[in-house]
Backbone as XML, in Angstrom:
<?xml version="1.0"?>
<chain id="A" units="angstrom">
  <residue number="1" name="UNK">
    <atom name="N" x="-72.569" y="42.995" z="-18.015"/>
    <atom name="CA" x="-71.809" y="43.211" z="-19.227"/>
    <atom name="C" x="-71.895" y="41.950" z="-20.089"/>
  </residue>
  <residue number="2" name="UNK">
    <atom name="N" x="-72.303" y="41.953" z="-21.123"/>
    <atom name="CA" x="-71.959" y="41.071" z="-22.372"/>
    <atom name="C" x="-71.103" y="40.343" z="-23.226"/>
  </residue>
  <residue number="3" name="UNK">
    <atom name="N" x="-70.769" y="39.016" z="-22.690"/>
    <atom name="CA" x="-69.340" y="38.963" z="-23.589"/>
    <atom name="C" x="-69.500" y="37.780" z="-24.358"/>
  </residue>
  <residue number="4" name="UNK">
    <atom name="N" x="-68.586" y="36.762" z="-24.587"/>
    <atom name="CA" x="-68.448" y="35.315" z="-24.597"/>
    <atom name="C" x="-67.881" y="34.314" z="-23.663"/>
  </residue>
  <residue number="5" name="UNK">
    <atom name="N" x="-68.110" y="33.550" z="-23.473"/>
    <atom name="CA" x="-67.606" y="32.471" z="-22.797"/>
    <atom name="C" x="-66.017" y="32.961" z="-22.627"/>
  </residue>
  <residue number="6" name="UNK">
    <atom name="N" x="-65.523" y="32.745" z="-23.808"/>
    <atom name="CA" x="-64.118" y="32.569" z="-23.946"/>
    <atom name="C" x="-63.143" y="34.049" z="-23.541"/>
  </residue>
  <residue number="7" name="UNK">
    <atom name="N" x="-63.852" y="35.017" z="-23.443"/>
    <atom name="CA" x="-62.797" y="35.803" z="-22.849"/>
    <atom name="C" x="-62.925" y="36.002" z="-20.939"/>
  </residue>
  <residue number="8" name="UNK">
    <atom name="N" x="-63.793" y="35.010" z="-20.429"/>
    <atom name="CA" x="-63.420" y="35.326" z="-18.982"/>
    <atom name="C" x="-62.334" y="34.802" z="-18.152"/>
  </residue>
  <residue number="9" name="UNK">
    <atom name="N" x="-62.174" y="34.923" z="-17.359"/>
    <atom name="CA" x="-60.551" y="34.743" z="-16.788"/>
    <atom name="C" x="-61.235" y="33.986" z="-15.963"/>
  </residue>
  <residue number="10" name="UNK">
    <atom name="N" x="-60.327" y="33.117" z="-14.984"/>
    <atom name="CA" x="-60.172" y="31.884" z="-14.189"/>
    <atom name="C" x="-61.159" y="32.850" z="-12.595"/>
  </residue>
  <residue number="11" name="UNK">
    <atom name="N" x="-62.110" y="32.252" z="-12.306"/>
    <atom name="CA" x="-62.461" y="32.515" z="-11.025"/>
    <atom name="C" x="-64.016" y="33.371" z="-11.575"/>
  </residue>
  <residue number="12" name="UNK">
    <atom name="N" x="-64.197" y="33.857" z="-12.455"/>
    <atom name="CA" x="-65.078" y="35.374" z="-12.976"/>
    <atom name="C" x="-66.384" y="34.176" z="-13.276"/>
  </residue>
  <residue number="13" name="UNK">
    <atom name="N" x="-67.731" y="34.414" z="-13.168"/>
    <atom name="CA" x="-68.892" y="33.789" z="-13.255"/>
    <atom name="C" x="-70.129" y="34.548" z="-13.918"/>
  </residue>
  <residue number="14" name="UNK">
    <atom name="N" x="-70.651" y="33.580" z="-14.592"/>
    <atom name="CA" x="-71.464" y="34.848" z="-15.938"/>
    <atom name="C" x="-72.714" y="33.523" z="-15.945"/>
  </residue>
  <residue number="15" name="UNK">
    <atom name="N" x="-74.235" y="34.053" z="-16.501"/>
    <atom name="CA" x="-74.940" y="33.525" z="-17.184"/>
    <atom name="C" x="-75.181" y="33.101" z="-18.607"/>
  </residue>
  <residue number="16" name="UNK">
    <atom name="N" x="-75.427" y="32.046" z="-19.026"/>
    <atom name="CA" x="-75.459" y="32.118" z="-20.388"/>
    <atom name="C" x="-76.944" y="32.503" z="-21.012"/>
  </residue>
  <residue number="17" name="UNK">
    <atom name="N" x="-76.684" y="33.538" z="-21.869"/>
    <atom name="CA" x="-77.768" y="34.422" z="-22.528"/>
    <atom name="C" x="-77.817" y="33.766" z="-24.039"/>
  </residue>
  <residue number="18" name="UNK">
    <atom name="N" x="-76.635" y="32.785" z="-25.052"/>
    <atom name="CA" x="-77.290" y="32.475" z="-25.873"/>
    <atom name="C" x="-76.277" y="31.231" z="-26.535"/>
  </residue>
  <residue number="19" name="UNK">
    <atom name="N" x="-76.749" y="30.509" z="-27.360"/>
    <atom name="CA" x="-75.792" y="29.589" z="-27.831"/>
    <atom name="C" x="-75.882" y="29.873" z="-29.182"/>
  </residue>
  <residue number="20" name="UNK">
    <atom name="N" x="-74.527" y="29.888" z="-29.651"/>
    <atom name="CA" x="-74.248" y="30.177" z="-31.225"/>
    <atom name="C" x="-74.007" y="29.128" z="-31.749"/>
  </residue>
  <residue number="21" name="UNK">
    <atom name="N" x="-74.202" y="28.194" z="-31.700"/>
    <atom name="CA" x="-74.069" y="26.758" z="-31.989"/>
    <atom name="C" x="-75.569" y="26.229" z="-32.490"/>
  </residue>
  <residue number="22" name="UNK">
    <atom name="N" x="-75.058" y="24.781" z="-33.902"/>
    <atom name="CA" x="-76.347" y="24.322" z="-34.443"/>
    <atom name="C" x="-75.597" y="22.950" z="-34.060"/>
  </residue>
  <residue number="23" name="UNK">
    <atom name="N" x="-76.979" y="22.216" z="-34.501"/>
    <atom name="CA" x="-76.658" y="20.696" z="-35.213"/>
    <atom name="C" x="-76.217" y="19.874" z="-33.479"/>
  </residue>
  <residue number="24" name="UNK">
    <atom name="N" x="-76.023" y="18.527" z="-33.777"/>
    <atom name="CA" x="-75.063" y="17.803" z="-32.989"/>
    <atom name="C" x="-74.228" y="18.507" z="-32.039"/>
  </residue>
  <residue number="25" name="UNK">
    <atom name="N" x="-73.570" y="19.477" z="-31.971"/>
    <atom name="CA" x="-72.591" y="20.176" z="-31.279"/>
    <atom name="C" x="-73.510" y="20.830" z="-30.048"/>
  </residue>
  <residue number="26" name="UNK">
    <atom name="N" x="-74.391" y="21.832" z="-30.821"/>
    <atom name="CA" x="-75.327" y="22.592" z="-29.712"/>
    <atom name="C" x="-75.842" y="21.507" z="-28.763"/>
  </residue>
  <residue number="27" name="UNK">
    <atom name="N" x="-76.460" y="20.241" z="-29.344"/>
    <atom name="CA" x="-77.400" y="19.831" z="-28.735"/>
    <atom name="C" x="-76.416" y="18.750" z="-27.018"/>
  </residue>
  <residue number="28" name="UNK">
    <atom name="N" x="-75.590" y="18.971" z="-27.750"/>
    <atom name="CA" x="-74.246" y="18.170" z="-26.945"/>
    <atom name="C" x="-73.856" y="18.834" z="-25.568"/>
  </residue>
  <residue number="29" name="UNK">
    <atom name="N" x="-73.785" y="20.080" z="-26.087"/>
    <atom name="CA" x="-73.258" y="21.188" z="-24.702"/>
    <atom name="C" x="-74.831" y="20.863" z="-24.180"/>
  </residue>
  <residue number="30" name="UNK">
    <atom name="N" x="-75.812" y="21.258" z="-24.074"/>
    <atom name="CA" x="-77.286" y="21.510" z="-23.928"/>
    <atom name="C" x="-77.409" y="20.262" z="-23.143"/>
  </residue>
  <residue number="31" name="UNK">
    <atom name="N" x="-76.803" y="19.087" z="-23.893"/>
    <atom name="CA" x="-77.264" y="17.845" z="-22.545"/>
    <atom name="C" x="-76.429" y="17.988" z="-21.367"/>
  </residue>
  <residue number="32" name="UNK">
    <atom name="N" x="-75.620" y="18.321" z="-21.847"/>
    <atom name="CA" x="-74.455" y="18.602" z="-20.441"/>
    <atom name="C" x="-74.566" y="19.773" z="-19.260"/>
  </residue>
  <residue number="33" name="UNK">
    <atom name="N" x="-75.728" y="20.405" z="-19.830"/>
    <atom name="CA" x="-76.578" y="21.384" z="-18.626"/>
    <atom name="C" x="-76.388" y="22.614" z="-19.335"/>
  </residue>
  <residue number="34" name="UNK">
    <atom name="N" x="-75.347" y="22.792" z="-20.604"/>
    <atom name="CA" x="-75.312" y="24.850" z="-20.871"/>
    <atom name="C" x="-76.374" y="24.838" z="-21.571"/>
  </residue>
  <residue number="35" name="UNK">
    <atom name="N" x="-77.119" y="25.523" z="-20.722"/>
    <atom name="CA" x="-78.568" y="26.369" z="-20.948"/>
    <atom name="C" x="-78.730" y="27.677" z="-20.675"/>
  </residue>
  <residue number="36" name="UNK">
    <atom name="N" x="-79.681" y="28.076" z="-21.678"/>
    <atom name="CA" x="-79.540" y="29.442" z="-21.589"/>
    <atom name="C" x="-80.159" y="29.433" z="-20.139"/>
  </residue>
  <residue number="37" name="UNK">
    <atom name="N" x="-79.660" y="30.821" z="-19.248"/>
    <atom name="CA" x="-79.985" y="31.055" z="-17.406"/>
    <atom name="C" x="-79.137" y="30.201" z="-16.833"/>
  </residue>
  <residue number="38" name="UNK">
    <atom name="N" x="-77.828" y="29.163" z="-17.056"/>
    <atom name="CA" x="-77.279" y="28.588" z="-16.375"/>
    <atom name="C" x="-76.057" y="29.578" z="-15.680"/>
  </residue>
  <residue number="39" name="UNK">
    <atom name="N" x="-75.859" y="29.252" z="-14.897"/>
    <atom name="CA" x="-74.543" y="30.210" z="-14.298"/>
    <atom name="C" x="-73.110" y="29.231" z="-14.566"/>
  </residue>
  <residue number="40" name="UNK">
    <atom name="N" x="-72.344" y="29.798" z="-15.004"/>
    <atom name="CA" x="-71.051" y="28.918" z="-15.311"/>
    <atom name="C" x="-69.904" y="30.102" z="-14.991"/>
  </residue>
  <residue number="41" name="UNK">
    <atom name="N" x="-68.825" y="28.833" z="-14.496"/>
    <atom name="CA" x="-67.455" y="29.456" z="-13.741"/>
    <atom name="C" x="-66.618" y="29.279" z="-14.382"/>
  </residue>
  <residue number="42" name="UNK">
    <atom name="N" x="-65.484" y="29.995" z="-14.496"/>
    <atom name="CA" x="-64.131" y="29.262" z="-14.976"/>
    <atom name="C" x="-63.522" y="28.747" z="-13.785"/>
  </residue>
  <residue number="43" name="UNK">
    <atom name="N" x="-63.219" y="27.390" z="-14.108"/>
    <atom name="CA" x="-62.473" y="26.619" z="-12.945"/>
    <atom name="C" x="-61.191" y="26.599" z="-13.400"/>
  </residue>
  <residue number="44" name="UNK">
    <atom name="N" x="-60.909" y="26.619" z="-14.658"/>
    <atom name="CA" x="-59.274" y="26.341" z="-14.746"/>
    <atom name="C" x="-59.115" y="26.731" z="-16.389"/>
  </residue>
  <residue number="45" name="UNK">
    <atom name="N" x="-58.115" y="26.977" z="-16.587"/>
    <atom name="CA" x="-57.588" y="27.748" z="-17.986"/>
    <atom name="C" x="-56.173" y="26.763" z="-18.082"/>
  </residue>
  <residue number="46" name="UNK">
    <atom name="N" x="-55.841" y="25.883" z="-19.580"/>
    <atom name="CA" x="-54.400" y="25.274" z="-19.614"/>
    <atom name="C" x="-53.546" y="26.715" z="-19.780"/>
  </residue>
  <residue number="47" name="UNK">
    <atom name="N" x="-52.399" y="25.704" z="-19.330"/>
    <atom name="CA" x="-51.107" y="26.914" z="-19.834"/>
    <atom name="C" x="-51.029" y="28.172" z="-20.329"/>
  </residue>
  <residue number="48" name="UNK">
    <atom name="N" x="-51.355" y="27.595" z="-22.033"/>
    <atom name="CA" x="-51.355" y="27.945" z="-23.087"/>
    <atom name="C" x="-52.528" y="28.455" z="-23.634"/>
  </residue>
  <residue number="49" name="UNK">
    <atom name="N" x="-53.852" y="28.536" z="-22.392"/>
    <atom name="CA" x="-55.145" y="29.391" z="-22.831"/>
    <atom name="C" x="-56.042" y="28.745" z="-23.518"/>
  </residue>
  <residue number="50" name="UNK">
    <atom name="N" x="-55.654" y="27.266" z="-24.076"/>
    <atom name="CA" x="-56.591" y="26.442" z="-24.442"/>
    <atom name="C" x="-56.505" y="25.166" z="-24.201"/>
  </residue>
  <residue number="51" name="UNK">
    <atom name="N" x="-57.604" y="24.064" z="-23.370"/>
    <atom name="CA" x="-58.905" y="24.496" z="-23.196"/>
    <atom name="C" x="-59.052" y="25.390" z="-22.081"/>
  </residue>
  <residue number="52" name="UNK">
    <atom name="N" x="-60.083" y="25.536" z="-21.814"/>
    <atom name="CA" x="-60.599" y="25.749" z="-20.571"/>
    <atom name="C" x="-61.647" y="24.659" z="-19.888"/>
  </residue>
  <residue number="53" name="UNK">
    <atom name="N" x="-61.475" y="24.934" z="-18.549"/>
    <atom name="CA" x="-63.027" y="24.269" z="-17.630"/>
    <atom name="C" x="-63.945" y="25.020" z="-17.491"/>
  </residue>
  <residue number="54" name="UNK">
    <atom name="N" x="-64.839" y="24.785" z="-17.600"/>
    <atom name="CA" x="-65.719" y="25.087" z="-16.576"/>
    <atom name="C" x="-66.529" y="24.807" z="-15.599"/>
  </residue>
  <residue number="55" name="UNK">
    <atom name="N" x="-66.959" y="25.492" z="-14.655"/>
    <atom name="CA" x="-68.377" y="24.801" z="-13.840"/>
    <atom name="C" x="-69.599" y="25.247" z="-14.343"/>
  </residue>
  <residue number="56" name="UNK">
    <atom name="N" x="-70.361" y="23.665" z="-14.300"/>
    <atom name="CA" x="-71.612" y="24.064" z="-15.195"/>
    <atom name="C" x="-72.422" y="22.990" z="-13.771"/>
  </residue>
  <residue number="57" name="UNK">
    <atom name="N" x="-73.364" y="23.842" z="-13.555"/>
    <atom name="CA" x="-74.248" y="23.608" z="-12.346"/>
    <atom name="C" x="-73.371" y="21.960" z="-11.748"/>
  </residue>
  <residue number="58" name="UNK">
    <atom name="N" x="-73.907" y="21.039" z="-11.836"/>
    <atom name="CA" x="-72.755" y="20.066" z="-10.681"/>
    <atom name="C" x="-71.501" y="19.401" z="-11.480"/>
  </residue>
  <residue number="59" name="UNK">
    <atom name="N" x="-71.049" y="19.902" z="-12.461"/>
    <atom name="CA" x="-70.052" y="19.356" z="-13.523"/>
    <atom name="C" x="-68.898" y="20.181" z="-13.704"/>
  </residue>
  <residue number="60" name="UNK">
    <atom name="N" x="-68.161" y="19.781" z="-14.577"/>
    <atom name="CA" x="-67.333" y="20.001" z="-15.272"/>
    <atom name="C" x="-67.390" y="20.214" z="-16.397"/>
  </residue>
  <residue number="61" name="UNK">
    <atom name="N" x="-67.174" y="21.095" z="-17.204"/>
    <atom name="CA" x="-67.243" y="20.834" z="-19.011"/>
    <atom name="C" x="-66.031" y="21.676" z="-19.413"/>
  </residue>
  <residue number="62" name="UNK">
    <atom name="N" x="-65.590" y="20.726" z="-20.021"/>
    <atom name="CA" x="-64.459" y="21.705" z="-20.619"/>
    <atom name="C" x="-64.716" y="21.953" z="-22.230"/>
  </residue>
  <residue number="63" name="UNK">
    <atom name="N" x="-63.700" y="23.176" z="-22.661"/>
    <atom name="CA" x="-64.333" y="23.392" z="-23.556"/>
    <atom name="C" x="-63.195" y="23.876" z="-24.758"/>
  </residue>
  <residue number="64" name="UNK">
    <atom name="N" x="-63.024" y="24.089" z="-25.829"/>
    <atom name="CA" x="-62.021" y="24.655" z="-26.324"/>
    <atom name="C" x="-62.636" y="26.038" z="-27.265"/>
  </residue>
  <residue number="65" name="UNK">
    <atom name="N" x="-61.403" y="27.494" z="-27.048"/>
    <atom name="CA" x="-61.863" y="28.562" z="-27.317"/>
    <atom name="C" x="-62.584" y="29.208" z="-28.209"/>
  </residue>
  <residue number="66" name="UNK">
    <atom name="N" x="-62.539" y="28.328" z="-29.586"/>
    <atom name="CA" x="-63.391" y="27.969" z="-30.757"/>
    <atom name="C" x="-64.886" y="27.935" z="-30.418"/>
  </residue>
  <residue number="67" name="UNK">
    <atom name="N" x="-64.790" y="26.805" z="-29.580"/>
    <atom name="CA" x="-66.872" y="26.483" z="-29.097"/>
    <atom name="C" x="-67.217" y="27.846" z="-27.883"/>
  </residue>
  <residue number="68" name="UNK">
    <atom name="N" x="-66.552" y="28.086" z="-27.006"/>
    <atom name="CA" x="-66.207" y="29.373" z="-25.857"/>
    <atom name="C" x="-66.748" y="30.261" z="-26.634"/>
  </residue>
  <residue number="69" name="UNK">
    <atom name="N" x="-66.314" y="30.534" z="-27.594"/>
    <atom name="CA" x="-66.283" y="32.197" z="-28.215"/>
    <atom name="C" x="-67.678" y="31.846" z="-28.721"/>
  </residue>
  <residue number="70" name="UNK">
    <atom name="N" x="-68.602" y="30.873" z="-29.251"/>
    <atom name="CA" x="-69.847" y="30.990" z="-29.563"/>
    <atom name="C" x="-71.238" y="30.637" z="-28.658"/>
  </residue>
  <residue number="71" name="UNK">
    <atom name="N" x="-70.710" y="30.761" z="-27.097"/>
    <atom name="CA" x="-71.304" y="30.988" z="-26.367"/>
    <atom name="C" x="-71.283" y="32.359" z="-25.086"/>
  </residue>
  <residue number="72" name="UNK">
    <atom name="N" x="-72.858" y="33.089" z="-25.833"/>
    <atom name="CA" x="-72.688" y="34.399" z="-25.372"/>
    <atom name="C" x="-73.351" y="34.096" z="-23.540"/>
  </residue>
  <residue number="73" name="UNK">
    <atom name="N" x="-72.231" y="35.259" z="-22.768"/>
    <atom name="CA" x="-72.975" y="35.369" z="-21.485"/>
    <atom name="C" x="-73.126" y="36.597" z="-20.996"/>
  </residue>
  <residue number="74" name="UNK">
    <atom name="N" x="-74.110" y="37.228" z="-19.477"/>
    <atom name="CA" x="-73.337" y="37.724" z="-18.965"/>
    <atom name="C" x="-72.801" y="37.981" z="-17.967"/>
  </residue>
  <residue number="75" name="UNK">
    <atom name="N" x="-71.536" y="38.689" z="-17.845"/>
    <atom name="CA" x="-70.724" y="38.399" z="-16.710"/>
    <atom name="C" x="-71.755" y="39.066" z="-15.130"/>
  </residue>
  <residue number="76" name="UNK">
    <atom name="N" x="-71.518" y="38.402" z="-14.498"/>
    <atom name="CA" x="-71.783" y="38.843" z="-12.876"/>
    <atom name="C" x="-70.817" y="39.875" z="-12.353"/>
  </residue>
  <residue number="77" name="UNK">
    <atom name="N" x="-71.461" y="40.768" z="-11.723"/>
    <atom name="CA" x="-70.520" y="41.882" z="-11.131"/>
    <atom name="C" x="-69.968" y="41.029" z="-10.199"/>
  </residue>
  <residue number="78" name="UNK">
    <atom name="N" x="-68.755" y="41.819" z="-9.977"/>
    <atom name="CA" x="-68.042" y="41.450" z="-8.583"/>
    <atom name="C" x="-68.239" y="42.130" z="-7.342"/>
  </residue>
  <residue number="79" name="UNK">
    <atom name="N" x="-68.927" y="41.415" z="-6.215"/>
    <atom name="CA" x="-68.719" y="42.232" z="-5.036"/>
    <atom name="C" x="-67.755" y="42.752" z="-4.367"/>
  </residue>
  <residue number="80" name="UNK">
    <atom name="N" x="-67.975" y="44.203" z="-4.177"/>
    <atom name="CA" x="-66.962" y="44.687" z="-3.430"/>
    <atom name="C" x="-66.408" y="43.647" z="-1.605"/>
  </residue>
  <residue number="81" name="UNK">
    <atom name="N" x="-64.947" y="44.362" z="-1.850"/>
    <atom name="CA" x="-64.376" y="43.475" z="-0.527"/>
    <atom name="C" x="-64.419" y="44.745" z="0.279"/>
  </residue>
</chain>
């Protein structure tokens, strides 16, 4: 399924399929490993829903829902228990 970054919930793991981002900003996430085919997690969500973490192959990146929402992924099914 197809979404953005920013609407997955804490624990849910997706590929990234595209970056909506130009300039300085794109190239910023991009050194920090979000590449398109990377697999990224939500590790943690504040309070109040903004920022978020994530796991990005051996890191951390956090991110706020603004930059989230212009990075498209998609989500990984969940295996059945």
């Amino acid at each position: 399924m197809s979404t953005t970054l920013d609407r997955l919930h804490r624990g849910q793991t997706a590929t990234v399929t595209a970056l909506e981002l130009e300039g300085a900003e794109r190239r910023r996430l991009m050194d920090m490993g979000l590449l398109v085919g990377t697999t990224v997690s939500v590790d943690r969500v504040s309070p109040l829903g903004d920022p978020a973490a994530y796991r990005v192959r051996d890191g951390l990146l956090v991110l706020r829902s603004g930059q989230a929402h212009r990075v498209h992924v998609d989500l990984h099914e969940e295996e059945p228990t």
